[in-house]
VOBA-1610 file (N, C-alpha, C; in pm, whole numbers, padded with zeros to 5 digits, always signed):
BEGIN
Unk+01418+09922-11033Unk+01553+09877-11064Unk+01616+09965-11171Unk+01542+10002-11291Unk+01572+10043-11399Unk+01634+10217-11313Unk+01555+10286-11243Unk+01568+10412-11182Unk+01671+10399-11114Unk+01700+10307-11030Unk+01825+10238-10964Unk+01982+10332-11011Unk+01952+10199-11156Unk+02073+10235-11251Unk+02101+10357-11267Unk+01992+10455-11338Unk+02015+10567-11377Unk+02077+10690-11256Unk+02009+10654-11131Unk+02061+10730-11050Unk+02229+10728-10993Unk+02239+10600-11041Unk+02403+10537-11017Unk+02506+10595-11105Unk+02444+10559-11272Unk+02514+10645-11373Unk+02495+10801-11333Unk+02403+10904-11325Unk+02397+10943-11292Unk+02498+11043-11180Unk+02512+10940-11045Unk+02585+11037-10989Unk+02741+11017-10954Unk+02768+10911-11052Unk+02931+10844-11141Unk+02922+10984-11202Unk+02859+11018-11282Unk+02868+11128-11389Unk+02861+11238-11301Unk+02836+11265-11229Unk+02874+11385-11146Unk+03008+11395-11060Unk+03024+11289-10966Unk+03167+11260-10928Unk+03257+11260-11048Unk+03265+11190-11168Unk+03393+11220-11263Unk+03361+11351-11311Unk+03289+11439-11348Unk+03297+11527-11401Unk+03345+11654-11305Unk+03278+11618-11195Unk+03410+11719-11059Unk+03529+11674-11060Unk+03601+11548-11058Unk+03718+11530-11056Unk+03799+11588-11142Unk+03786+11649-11263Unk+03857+11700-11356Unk+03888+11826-11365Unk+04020+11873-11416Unk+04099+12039-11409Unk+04091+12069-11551Unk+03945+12140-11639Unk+03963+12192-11779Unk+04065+12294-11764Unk+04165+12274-11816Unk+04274+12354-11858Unk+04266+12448-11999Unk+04372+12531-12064Unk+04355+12604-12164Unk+04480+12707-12161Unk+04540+12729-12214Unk+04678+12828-12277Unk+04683+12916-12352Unk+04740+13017-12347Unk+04757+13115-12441Unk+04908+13155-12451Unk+04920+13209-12588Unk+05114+13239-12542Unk+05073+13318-12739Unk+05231+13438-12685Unk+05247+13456-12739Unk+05375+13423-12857Unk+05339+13416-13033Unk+05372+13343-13071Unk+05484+13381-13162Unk+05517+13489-13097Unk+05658+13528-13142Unk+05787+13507-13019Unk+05718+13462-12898Unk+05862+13439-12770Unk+05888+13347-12781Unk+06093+13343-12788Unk+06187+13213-12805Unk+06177+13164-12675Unk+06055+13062-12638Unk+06054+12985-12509Unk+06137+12914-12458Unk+06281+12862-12579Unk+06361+12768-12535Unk+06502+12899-12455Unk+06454+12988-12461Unk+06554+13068-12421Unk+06544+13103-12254Unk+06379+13031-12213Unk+06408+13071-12083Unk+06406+12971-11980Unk+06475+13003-11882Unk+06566+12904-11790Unk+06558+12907-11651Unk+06534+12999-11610Unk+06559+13080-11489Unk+06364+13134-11419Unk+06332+13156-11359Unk+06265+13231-11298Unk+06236+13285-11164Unk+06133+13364-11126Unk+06132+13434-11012Unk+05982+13449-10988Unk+05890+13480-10884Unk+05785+13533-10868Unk+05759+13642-10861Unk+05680+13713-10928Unk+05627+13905-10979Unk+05593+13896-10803Unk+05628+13901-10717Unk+05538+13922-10546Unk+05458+14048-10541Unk+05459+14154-10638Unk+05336+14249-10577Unk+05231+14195-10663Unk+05218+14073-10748Unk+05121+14023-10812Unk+05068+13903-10738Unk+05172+13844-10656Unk+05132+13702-10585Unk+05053+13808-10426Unk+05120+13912-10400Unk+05035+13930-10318Unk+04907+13986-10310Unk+04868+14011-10412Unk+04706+14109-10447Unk+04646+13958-10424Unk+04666+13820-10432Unk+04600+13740-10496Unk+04496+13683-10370Unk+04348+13691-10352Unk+04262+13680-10206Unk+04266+13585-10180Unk+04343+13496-10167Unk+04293+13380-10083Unk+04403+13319-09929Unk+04429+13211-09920Unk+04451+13208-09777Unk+04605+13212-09815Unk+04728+13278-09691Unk+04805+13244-09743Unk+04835+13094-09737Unk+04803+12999-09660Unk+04798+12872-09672Unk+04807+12792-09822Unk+04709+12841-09895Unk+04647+12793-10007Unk+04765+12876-10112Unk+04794+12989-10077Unk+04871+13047-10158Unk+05020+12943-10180Unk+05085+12963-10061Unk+05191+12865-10030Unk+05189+12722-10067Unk+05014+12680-10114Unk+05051+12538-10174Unk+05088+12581-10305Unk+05001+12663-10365Unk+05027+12692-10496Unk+05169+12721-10557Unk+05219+12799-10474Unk+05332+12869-10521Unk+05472+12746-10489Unk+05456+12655-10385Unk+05484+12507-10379Unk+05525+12427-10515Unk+05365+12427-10572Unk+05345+12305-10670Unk+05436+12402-10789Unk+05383+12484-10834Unk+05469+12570-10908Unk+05604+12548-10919Unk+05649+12537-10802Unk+05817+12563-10763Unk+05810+12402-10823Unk+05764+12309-10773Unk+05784+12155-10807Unk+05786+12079-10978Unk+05701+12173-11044Unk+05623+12126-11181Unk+05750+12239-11267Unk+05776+12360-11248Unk+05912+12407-11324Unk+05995+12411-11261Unk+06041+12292-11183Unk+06179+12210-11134Unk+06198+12122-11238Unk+06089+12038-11259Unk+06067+11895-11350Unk+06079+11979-11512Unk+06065+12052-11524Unk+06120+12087-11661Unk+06217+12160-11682Unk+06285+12174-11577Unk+06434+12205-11567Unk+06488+12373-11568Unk+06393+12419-11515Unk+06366+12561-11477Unk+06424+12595-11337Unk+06522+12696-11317Unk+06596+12721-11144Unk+06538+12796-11122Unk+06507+12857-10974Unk+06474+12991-10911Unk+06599+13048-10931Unk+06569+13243-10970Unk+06693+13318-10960Unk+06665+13416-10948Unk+06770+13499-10896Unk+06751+13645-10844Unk+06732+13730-10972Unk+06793+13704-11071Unk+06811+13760-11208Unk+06744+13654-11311Unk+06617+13628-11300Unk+06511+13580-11397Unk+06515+13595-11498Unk+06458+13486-11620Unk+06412+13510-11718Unk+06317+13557-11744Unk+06174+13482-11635Unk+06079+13476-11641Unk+06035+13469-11523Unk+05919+13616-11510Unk+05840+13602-11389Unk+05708+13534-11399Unk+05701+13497-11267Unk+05580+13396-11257Unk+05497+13450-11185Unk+05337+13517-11207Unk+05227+13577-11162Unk+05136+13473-11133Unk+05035+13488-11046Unk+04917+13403-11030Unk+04801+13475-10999Unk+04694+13401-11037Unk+04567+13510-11015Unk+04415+13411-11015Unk+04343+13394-10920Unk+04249+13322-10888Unk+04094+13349-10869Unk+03979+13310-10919Unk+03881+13323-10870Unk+03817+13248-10821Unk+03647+13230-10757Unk+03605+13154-10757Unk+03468+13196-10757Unk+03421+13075-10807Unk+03279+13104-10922Unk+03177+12966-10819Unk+03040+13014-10814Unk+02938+12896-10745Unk+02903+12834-10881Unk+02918+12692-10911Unk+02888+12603-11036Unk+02721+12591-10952Unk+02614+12606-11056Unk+02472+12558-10995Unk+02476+12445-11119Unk+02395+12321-11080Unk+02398+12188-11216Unk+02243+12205-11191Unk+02168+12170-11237Unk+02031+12175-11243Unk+01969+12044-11304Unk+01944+11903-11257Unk+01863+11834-11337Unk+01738+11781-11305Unk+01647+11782-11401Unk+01470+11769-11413Unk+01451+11654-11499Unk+01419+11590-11409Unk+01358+11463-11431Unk+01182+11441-11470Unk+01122+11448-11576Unk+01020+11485-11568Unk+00979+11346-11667Unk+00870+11250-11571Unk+00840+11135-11705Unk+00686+11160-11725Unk+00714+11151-11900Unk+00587+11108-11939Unk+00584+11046-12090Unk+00504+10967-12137Unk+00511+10896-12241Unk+00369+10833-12305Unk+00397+10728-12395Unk+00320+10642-12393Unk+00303+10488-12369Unk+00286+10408-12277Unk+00371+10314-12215Unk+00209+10188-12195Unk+00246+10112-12161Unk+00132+09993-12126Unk+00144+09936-12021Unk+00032+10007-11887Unk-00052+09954-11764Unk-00141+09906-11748Unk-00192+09818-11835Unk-00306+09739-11785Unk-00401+09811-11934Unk-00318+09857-12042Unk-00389+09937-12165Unk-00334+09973-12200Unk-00330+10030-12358Unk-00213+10124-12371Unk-00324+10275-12378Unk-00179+10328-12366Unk-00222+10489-12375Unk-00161+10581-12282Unk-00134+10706-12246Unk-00049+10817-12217Unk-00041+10815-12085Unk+00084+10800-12010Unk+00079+10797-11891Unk+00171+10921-11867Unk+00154+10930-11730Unk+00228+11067-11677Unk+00269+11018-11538Unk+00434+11019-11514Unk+00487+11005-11388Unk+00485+11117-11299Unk+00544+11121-11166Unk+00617+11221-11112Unk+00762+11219-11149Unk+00759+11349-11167Unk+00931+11403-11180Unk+00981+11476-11044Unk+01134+11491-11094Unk+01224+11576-10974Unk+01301+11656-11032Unk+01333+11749-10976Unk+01419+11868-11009Unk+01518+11815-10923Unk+01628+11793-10912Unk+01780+11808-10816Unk+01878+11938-10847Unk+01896+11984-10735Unk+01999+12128-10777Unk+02128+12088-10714Unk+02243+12122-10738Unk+02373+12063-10726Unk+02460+12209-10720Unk+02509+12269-10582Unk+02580+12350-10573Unk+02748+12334-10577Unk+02807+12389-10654Unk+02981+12304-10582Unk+03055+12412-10641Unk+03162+12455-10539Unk+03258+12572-10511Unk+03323+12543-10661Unk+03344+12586-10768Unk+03455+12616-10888Unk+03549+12703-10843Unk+03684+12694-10909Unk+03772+12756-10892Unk+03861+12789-11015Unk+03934+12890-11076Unk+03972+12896-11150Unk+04126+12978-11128Unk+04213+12907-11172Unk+04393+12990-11170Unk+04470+13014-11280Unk+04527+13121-11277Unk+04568+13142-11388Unk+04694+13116-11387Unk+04784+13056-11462Unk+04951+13161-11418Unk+04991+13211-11565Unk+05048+13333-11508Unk+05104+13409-11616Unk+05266+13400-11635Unk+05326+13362-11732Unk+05474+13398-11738Unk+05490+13518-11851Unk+05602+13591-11790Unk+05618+13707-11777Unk+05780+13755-11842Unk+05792+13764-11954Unk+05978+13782-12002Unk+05982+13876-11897Unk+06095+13880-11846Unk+06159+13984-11742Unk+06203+14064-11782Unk+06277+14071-11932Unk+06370+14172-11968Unk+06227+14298-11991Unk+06126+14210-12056Unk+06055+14323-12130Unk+05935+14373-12085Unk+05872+14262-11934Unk+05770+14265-11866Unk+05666+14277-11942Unk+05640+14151-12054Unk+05540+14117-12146Unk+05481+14001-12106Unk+05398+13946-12103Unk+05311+13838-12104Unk+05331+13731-12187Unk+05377+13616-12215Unk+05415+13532-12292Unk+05347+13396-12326Unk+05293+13393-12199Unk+05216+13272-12174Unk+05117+13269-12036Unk+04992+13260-12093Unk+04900+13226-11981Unk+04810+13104-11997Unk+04803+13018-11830Unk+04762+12889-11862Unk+04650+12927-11729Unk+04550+12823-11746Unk+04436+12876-11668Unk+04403+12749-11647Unk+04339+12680-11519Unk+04280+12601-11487Unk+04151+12610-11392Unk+04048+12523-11455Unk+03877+12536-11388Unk+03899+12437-11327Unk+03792+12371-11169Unk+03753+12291-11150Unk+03725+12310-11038Unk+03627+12193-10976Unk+03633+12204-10825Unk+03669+12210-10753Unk+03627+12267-10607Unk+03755+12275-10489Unk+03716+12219-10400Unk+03810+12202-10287Unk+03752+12102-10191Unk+03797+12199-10043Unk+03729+12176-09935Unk+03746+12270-09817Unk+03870+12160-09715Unk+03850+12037-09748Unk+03922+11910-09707Unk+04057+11953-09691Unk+04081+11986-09551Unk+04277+12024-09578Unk+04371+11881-09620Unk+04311+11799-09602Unk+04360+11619-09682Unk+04359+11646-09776Unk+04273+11715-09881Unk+04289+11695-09971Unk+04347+11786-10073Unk+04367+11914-10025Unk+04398+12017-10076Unk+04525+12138-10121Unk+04610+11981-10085Unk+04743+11964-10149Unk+04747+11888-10270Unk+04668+11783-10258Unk+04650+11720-10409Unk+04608+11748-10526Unk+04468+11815-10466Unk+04384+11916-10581Unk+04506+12019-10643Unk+04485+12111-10548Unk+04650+12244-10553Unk+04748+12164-10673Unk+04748+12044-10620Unk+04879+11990-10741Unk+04812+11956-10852Unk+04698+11859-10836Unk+04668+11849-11009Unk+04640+12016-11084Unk+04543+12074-11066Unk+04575+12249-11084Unk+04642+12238-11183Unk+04784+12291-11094Unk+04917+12331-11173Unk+04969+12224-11240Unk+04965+12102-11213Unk+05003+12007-11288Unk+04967+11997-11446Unk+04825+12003-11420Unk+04767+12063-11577Unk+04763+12120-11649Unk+04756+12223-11575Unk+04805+12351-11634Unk+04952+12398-11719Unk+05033+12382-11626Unk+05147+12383-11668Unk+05240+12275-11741Unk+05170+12188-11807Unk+05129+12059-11891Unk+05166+12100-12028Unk+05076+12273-11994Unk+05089+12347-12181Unk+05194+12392-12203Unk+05292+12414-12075Unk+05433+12435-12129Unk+05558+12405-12127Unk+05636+12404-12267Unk+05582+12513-12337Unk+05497+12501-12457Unk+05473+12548-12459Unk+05344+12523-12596Unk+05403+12470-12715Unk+05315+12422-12785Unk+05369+12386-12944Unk+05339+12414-13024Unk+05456+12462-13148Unk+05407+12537-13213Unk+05391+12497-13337Unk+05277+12527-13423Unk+05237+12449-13561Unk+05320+12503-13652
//
C-alpha cells in the first residue's frame, strides 16, 4: 500500500513537472520599450528556423495573438522585428529506487530489498523570440521558453500557445 502511494506521488510529480513552460528574459537595459508599437517578422530569420512549417505557422499565430493583446499592430514600417529560433533537446529523468535499512521481520536487524531503476525519455523543446529595434537592428529583448512537446496534433496548438504565452509574459520587462 505504502509503495502504492509513492508510485502515485511519484508519477503526479512527473505529469506536473512536464506540464510546465520554464521561461526566462533578457533585454537590454537602455531600450525605451514604451516607444514600440508596431512590428514585423525578420523572415530570413523565421525561415532558417527547422521545424515543420505547420508548427511554424502555429507559432508565428500565437505570436501574432499575445502582441495583439498588448496592443502591438503588424506593419510594413516596424518598430520592432520579431525573430524566432528553436531547438530540441532529449530530457533523460533517471530514478533508482534502491531499499535498504534497518527494519523489524520477525527480529530486528539489516534488511535489504529489491530496487528499480526507471528511465523516462521525453522530447524538450526550447524557443526563443528575439525583438529586434528596426531602426538599429539590435537585439532588445530575448525571451526563451523550455518544456515538453507533444507529437498530438490536438494538442499542439495549445502547448504552441502556452510557449509564447509565457514567454512573452516578460514583456515588457520591468525595470528596477
Amino acid at each position: 500500500m505504502k509503495t502504492a502511494k509513492l508510485v502515485s506521488l511519484f508519477l503526479l510529480l512527473i505529469v506536473t513537472s512536464c506540464s510546465s513552460v520554464r521561461v526566462n528574459a533578457d533585454y537590454d537595459k537602455k531600450a525605451n520599450f514604451e516607444s514600440y508599437k508596431t512590428y514585423a517578422y525578420l523572415k530570413s530569420a523565421v525561415d532558417k528556423v527547422e521545424i515543420s512549417d505547420l508548427d511554424k505557422k502555429r507559432i508565428l499565430h500565437s505570436i501574432d495573438d499575445a502582441l495583439t493583446l498588448k496592443g502591438f499592430s503588424k506593419s510594413e514600417t516596424p518598430d520592432l522585428l520579431v525573430s524566432i529560433f528553436t531547438k530540441e533537446n532529449q530530457r533523460v529523468d533517471i530514478y533508482n529506487n534502491a531499499s535498504f535499512g534497518w527494519g523489524h521481520g520477525g527480529g530486528w536487524g539489516p534488511y535489504m530489498g529489491m530496487g528499480y531503476t526507471s528511465t523516462y525519455i521525453t522530447p524538450e523543446g526550447t524557443l526563443y523570440i528575439d525583438l529586434i529595434d528596426a531602426k538599429t537592428k539590435e537585439l532588445i529583448w530575448q525571451g526563451e521558453g523550455s518544456g515538453y512537446l507533444t507529437k498530438d496534433t490536438e494538442q499542439k496548438d495549445a502547448r504552441i500557445k502556452e510557449f509564447v504565452d509565457r514567454i512573452l509574459s516578460q514583456y515588457p520587462p520591468v525595470k528596477k
